[in-house]
MIDRENSE-245352 format. One line per 2 residues: number of its first residue (from 1); for each residue x, y, z of C-alpha. Coordinates in steps of 0.02 Angstrom, whole numbers. Example, Ala and Ser with C-alpha at 12.3 -4.5 7.8 and 13.67 -1.06 7.14 Angstrom:
REM MIDRENSE-245352
1) 615/-225/390 | 684/-53/357
REM end
This chain:
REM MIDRENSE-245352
1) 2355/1884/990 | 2550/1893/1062
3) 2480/1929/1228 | 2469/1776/1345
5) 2313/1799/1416 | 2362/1666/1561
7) 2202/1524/1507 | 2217/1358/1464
9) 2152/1320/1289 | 2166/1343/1101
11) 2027/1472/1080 | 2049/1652/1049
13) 2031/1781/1189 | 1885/1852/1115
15) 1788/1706/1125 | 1757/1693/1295
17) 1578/1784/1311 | 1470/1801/1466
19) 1367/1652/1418 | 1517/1553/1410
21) 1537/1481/1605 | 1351/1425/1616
23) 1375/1340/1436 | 1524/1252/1510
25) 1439/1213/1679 | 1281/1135/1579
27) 1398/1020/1503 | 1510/972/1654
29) 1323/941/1733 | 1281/814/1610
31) 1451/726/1609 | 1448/710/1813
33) 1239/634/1794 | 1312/536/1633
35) 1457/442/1741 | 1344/428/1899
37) 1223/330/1783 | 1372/235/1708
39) 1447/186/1869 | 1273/132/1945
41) 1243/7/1780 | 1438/-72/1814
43) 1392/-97/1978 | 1234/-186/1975
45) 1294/-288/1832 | 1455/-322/1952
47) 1339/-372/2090 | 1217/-496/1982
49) 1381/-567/1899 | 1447/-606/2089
51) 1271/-646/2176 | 1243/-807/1999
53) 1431/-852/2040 | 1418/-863/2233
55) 1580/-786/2263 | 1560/-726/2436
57) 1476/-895/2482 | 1655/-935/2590
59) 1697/-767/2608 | 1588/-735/2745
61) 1607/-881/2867 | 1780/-807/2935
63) 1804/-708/3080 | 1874/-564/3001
65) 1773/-552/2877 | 1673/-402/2953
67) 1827/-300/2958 | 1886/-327/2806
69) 1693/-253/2727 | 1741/-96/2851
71) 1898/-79/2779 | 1828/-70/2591
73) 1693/41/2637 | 1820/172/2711
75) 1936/175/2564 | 1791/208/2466
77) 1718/337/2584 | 1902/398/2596
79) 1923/417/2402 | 1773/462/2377
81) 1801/628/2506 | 1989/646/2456
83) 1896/691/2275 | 1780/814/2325
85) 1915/910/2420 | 2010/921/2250
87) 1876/950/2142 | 1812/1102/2271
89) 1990/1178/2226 | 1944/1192/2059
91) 1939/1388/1990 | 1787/1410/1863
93) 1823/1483/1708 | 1766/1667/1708
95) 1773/1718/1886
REM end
């Protein structure tokens, strides 16, 4: 057990099996489907809070108001592909 064995972690080296990785992936699998389903619910309980309070009743009448949606919508789409890129860096455990 002296050896560094150059993973990140508490468990011992000889706990890693074969079975291991797809373990791990099942798990980070559920997590990603668990936040997708958590983000959808904040969102749609975002939008019916803002559609009862008629808070983009004004918002829309202006002339920029058009770019200003575009601009959202590409920080998002920015953010969203900026994340992808990182998490595709990502080495697996056991390869």
């Amino acid at each position: 057990m002296t050896e560094l064995t150059g993973k990140v972690g508490f468990a011992s080296p000889t706990a890693v099996t074969n079975a291991t990785p797809c373990r791990i992936l099942g798990i980070e699998l559920l997590a990603t489907l668990a936040l997708a389903v958590s983000l959808i619910v904040a969102a749609t309980t975002v939008t019916i809070g803002v559609a009862r309070a008629q808070a983009f009743a004004s918002f829309g009448r202006g002339e920029h108001a058009h770019y200003a949606m575009l601009v959202f919508g590409a920080v998002v789409a920015g953010m969203s592909g900026l994340t992808a890129m990182v998490a595709g860096e990502r080495d697996v455990p056991g390869e």
